[in-house]
N, C-alpha and C positions, 0 to 999 in steps of 0.2 A: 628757819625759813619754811615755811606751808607749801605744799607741794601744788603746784598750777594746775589749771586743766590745760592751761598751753605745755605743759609739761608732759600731760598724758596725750596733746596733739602730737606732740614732735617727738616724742619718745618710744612710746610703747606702740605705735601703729607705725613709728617707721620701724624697729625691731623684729614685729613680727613679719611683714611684708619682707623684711630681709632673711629671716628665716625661711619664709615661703619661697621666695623666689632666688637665694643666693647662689643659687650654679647655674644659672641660665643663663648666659650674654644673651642680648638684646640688640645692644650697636654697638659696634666697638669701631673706633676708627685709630689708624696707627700713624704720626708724624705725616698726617695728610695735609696734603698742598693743595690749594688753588689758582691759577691765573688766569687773568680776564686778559685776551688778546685782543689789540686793534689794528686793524688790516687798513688798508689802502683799495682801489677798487680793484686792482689785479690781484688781490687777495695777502699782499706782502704784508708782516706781518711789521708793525711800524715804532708800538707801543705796547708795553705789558703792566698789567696793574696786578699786584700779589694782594687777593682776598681773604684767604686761611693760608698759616703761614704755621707748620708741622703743629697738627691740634691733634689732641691725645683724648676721648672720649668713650668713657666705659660706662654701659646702660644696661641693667640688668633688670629683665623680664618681672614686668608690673611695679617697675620703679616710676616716679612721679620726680621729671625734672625739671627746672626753669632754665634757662639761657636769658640771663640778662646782656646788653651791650647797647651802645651807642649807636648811632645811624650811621651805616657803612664801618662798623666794627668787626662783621662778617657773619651775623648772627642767621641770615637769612640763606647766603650759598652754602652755609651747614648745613640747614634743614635742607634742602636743593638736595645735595649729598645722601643727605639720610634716604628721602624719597626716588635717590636715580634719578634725577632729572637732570644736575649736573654728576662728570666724572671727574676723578683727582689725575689734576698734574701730576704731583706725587703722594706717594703713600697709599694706604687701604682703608677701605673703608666695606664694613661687614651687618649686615642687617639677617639676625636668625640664622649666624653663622652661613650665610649668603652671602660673594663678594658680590657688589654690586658692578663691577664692570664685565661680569659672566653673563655674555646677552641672554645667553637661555636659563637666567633666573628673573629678568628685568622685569618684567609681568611679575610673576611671585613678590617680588620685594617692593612694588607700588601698591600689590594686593594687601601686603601685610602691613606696612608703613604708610596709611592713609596720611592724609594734607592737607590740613585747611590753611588755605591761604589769606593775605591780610587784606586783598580784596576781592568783597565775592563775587564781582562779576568775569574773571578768571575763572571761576568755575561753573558756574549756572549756565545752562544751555536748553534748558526743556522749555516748553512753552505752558506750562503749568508747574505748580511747584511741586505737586504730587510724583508728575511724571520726571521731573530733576531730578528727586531724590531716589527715586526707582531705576534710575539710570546704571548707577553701578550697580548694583545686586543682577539688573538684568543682564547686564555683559561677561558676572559671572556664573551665569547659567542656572540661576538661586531660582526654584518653581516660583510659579505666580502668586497659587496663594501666598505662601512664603516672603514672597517682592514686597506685598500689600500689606503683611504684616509687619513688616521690619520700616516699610513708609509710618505705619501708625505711629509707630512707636516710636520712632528718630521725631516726627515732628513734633511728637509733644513732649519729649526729651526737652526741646529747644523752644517751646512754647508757642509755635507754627501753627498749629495742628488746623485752627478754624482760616487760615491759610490756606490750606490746601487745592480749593480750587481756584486759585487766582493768576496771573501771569505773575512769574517775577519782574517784568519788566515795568510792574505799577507797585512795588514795593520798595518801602524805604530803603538804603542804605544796609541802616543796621535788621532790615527784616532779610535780606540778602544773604546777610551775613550767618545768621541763624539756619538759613535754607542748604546753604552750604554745607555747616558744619554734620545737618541732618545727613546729606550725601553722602558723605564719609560716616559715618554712625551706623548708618543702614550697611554697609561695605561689611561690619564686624572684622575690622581689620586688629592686628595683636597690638599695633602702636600705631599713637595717630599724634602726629606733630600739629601744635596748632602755633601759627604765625600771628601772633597780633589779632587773634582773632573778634579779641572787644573791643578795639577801636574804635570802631563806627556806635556801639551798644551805650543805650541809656545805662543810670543803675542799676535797676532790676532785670536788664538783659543781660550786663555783664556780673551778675551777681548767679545769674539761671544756667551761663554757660559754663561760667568755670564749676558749680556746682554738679553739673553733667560730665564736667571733666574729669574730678575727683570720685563718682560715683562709680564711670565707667571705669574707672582706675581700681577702686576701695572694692569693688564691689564682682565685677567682673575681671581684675587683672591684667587691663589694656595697661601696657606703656605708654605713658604721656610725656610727648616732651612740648613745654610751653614757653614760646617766645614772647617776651613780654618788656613792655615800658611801663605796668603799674606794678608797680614794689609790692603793694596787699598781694597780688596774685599768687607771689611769686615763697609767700610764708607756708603757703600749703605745701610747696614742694620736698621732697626727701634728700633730693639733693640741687645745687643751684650751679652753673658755671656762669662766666662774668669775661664776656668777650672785649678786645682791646685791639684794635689795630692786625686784625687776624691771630689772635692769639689768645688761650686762655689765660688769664691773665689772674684769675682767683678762683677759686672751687670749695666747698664746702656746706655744710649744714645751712638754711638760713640761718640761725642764729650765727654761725661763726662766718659767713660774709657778709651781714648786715651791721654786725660790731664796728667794723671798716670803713663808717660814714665816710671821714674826708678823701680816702681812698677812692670810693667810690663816688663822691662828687668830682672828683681830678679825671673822674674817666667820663664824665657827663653823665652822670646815672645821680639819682636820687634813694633812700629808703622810707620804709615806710611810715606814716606822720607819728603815729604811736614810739617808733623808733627814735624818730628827729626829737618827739618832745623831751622822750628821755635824756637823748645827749644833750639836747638844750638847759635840760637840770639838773642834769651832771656838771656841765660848767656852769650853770647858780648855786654850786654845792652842796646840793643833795648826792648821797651816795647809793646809785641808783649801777647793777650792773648793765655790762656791756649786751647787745641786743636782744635787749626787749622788743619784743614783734607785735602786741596784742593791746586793744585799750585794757583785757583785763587782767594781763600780765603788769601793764602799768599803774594800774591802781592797787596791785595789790603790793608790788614790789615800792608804792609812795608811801602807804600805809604803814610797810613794814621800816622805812627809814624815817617818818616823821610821824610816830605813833600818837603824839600828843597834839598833834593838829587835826586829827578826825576826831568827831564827833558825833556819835550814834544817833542822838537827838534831830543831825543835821541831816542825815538820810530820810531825806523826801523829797519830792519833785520841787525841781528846779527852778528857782525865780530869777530871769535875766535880769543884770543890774545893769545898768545908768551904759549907752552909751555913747564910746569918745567924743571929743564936742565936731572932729571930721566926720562922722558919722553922721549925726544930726544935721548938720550941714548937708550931704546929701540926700537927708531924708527932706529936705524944706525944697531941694531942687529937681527932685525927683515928683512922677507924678506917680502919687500913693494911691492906688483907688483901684477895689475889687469885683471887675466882673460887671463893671458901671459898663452903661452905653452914651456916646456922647451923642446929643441929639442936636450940633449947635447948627445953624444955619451956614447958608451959602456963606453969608457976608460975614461970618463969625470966623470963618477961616481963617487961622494963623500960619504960620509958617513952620518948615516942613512938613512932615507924611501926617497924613490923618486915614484912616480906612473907616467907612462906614458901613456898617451891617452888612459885612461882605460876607458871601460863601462861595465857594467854587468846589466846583463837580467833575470828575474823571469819567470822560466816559458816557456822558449823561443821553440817556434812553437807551443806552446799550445793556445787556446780560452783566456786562463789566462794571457799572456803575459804583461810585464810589463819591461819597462826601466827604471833600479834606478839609475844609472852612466851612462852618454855620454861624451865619448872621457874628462875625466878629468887627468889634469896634474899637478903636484905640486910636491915640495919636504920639508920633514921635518929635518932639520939638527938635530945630537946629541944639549942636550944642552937647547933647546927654551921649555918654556909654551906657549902652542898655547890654545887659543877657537875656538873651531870649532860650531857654529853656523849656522840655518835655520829653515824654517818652518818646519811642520810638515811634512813629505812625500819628503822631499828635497833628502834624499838619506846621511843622517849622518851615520846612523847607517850601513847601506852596506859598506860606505867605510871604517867606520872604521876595519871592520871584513875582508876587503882583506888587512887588513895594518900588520896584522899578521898570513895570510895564511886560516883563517878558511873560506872564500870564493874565488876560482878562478875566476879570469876576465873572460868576456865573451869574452871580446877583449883587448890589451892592456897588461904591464908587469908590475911588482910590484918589485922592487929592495933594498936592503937592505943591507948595506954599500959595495958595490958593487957588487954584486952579484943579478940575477934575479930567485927569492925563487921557481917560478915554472920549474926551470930550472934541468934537471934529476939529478937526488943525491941531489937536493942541500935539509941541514939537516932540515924540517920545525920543526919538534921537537924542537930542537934546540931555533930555531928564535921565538917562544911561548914562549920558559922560559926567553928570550932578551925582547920580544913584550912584557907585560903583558895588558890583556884586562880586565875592571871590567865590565859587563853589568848594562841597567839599574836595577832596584830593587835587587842590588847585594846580600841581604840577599837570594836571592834564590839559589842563589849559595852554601850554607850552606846544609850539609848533615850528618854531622860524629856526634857519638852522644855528642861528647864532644872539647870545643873551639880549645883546642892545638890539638888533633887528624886532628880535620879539617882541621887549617893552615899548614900541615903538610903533607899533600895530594900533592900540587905541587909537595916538591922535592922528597916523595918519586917517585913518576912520572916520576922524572927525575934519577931515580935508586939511590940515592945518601944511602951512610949507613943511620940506624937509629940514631946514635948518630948528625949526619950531620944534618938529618931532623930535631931534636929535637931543636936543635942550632940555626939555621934558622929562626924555626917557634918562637921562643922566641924572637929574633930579633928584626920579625916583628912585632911582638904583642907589642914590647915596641915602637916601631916607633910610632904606631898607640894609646899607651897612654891606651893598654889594662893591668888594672894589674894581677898578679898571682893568687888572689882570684878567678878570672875566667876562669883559665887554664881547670878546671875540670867539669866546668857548661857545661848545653848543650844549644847552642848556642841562642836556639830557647827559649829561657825563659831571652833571651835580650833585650834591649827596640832597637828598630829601629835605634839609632843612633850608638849604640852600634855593633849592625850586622853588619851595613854597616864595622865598620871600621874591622871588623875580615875577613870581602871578603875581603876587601883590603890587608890585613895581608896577606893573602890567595896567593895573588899574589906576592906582597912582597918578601915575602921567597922564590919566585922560582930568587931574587937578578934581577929584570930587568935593563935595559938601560932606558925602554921607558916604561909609563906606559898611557894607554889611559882609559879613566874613562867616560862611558855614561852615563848620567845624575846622578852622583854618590848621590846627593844630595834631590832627589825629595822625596817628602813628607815628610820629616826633618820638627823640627820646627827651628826656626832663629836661637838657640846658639848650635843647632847638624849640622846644614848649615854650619853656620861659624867655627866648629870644623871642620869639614873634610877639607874645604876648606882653613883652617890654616893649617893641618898639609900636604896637599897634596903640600901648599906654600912652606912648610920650608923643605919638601923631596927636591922636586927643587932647593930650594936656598942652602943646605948643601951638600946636595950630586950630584947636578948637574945632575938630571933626569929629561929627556925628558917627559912631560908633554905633552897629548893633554886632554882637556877638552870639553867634548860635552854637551851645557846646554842650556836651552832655559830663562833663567835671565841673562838679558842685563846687572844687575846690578851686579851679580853673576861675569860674563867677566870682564865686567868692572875696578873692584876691583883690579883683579888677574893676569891678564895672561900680555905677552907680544904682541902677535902677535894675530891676530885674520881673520880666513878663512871663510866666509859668504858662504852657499853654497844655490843653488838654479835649481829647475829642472835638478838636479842628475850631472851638474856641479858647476864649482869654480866661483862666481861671483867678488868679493873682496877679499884681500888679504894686509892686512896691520897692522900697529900700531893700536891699542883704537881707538890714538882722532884722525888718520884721519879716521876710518870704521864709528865712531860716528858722523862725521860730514854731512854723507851722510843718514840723518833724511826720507827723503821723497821717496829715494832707498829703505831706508831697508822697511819702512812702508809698498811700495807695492808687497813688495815680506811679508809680514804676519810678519815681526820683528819689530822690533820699537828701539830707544834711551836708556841710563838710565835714568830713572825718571829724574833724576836731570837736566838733558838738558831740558826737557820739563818744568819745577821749572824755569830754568834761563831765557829760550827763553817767559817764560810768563812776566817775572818781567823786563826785556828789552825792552820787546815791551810797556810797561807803561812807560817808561824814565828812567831807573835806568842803568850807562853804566856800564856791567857785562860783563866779556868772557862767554863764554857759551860751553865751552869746557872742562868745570869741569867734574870729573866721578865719585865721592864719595860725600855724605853728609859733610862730615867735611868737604871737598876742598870746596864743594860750599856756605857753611856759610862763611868761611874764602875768598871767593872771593865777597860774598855780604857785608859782614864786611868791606871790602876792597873801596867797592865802596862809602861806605855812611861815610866812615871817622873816622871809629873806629876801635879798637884794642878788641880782643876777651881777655875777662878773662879768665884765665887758671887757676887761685886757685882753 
């Protein structure tokens, strides 16, 4: 067997990095406990919930870690722990040989053990982005030139930089996020924890930060520990732990806990697709070792068990074959067309959304000025799951918010089964409870002290009796697979997956036509993802609701939807079926999107000889299309 360059990833640079740094602790935490207390209002203490439950963690100075786990696995009151923000019930817990509950190191041990958290408006406070990230250096007494220069440099680390003077409070999501992680960067702290920090990040953002992660690491000797729900992230790591119900539950090299597929699907964790594929052709009987991390670990490990199915001849770019006849089918119901303007008349109005040469402006005549839409045009028929798709700052989220009135065009009309909503009398009330919008982190939307109270807020909204509301909101809650035991809870002592789908619920019950969903999914782990995203499937497929999906997982679209709208510099760039928006690789690239994994899997193993389509969009299609090529039949027992 030929020696990988995944070999010299995972070998020889974790080696050395352990010879560098192998007498140093870093964290170490000893049989540490956590408990979440619930009090009563004279302060009694009523209820206890065990978070970490005796977790053993050894971190040695310029090590690069991952923490995988489930939502409410306990992945985030570790980090808490690590940074003193939380203290242990029981046991210790030690940062640079600092226990952390010695008040007079608590300052030192937040200085050293920076935090990015998984959402950044936790941490942004300046009124410019500039002066945010200048924030900690200047509380540690760092001279100004100094401040200015550690700002230059953190924001174009994170790729900010022509940010700078802007508020963050007009920045997207995931530019938030970036601002943030600058804050902590600029700090020059020894370890910086990062919480989910790409959740909110297109591809080329989450491809920019974990790059700065690893450089800060490879290059400077920060400790990195990364909490993460993407499995790619988590290959870079040297070493990985695998949280369970407060408990470390697995530890080891990626390669030796990603071998551990159904393991760790049984913990609601997923691995990486390169990985999946392998196992998947393991059981089609190719003899393929245990975790494979890399598409070109896997090409080269297929090559070496089915040498006579590549073909030198066949290494050359790519020709997508033929596809499935469900595909074509949604490419006939789909509307396929690029960058067109629809110019149709009043009276040509169809039904559902239409938008006409709209743009809207932030801001407009002020210093702050900003164009998030130019002259965009399109229409959403009743009916279609559409992704709507782009980078970060592309302008998704504006439009989605004039698609049910809560923004007016700056120019341009907004129509809705014929009818134009800005037009005098016309009912926008109304078209809210039709439109339904979920934003991202829809658990924020959560207010009432109890689950069914909450979902129950739309139709009273919409004046309807209480008995109506109650009915309604019961409804929804069973759509969304919430049971009765929860009617009475208060929402906010749900786990995240759980939240989400009672926002949704939320919506639901006000009975829409069209439901639009902004990143409905982020910071999920893999079987709370694939929950929503199952049941948001089968609202679609049963009841025939208009679906727009806003996600920045290609693989996410991929899966799901029909139609898919790429949008770019605050217009419509593409407009079509999956496999033709996917087939345009090196378009989406430079506008900050990318492929599903799996195309980059196929495009690696074709270019060695193996003649594959490469217009597959799921794991299972692309095992069963490389099964396909090497002349085997997948076991299915």
């Amino acid at each position: 067997m030929r020696e990988t360059t995944a070999g010299l990833l995972y070998g020889e640079r974790f080696l050395l990095r352990r010879f560098r740094f192998w007498h140093k602790d870093m964290i170490i935490t000893k049989k540490l406990i956590h408990d979440y207390l619930k009090k009563d209002d004279e302060g009694n203490i009523i209820g206890r919930t065990r978070a970490l439950d005796a977790v053993d963690l050894d971190v040695k100075a310029g090590e690069f870690v991952a923490i995988l786990g489930h939502n409410g696995s306990g992945k985030s009151t570790l980090a808490k722990h690590i940074n003193a923000l939380l203290f242990p019930t029981g046991g210790t817990v030690e940062v640079d040989g600092m226990d952390t509950t010695d008040e007079s190191h608590l300052w030192d041990v937040r200085q050293e053990a920076g935090m990015v958290f998984q959402d950044p408006d936790n941490q942004i406070i300046g009124q410019v982005v500039e002066e945010d990230v200048g924030f900690g250096p200047e509380n540690l007494g760092v001279p100004t030139k100094e401040i200015w220069e550690r700002v230059e440099e953190s924001l174009r680390v994170v790729g900010m930089y022509e940010y700078r003077k802007k508020s963050p409070n007009h920045l997207s999501g995931g530019q938030k996020q970036r601002v943030s992680i600058a804050g902590v960067i600029a700090m020059h702290p020894k370890c910086i924890i990062f919480d989910e920090p790409t959740a909110m990040l297109d591809p080329s953002g989450r491809k920019e930060v974990i790059r700065a992660a690893r450089a800060l690491n490879e290059v400077e000797g920060i400790t990195i520990l990364l909490i993460t729900h993407y499995m790619e992230e988590a290959i870079y790591a040297d070493k990985v732990y695998v949280m369970d119900q407060g408990k470390v539950a697995m530890q080891g090299t990626p390669r030796e806990v990603f071998s551990r597929v159904e393991e760790l699907k049984a913990m609601k964790l997923d691995v990486p697709e390169a990985t999946m594929v392998s196992w998947l052709l393991q059981r089609g009987g190719i003899p393929l070792p245990d975790g494979v991390l890399t598409k070109d670990e896997l090409a080269e490990h297929l090559e070496d068990a089915c040498p006579a199915a590549f073909d030198a001849e066949q290494a050359k770019p790519a020709q997508a074959g033929p596809a499935p006849q469900e595909v074509t089918e949604q490419r006939r119901s789909a509307s396929v067309c690029a960058n067109e303007k629809d110019e149709a008349s009043d009276a040509d109005a169809g039904s559902g959304i239409e938008i006409r040469n709209v743009s809207y402006i932030y801001n407009e005549g002020s210093a702050m000025e900003s164009r998030a839409l130019d002259g965009l045009s399109t229409r959403i028929p009743h009916g279609q799951f559409i992704g709507l798709i782009g980078h970060t700052g592309s302008g998704k989220s504006t439009f989605v918010q004039l698609l049910n009135g809560l923004l007016k065009p700056s120019a341009g009309s907004v129509w809705y089964d014929g009818q134009d909503i800005w037009a005098d009398g016309y009912p926008r009330r109304q078209l809210r409870a039709e439109v339904g919008l979920v934003f991202q982190y829809p658990e924020h939307q959560l207010f009432e002290a109890d689950v069914l109270t909450d979902v129950k807020f739309g139709p009273k909204n919409l004046g309807l009796p209480d008995e109506e509301q109650t009915a309604r909101a019961v409804e929804a809650l069973r759509q969304v697979e919430i049971g009765e035991q929860y009617y009475k809870a208060s929402p906010f002592e749900l786990s995240g997956g759980q939240k989400r789908r009672v926002a949704i619920a939320g919506v639901l019950a006000m009975r829409p036509k069209i439901m639009i969903l902004d990143e409905p999914t982020a910071g999920l782990d893999p079987m709370g993802r694939d929950e929503i995203l199952g049941m948001i499937s089968r609202m679609h497929r049963e009841r025939g609701m208009t679906i727009v999906l806003v996600s920045h997982s290609m693989d996410d679209v991929a899966r799901y939807v029909q139609r898919i709208m790429v949008m770019n510099a605050g217009n419509l760039l593409m407009d079509g079926a999956p496999h033709d928006i996917f087939a345009h690789v090196r378009e989406l690239e430079d506008i900050g999107l990318a492929a599903p994994q799996v195309t980059y899997i196929l495009d690696k193993i074709r270019a060695r000889g193996l003649p594959v389509r490469t217009d597959c969009l799921t794991v299972e299609e692309t095992a069963e299309e490389i099964l396909r090529a090497v002349g085997r039949t997948k076991n299915r027992d």
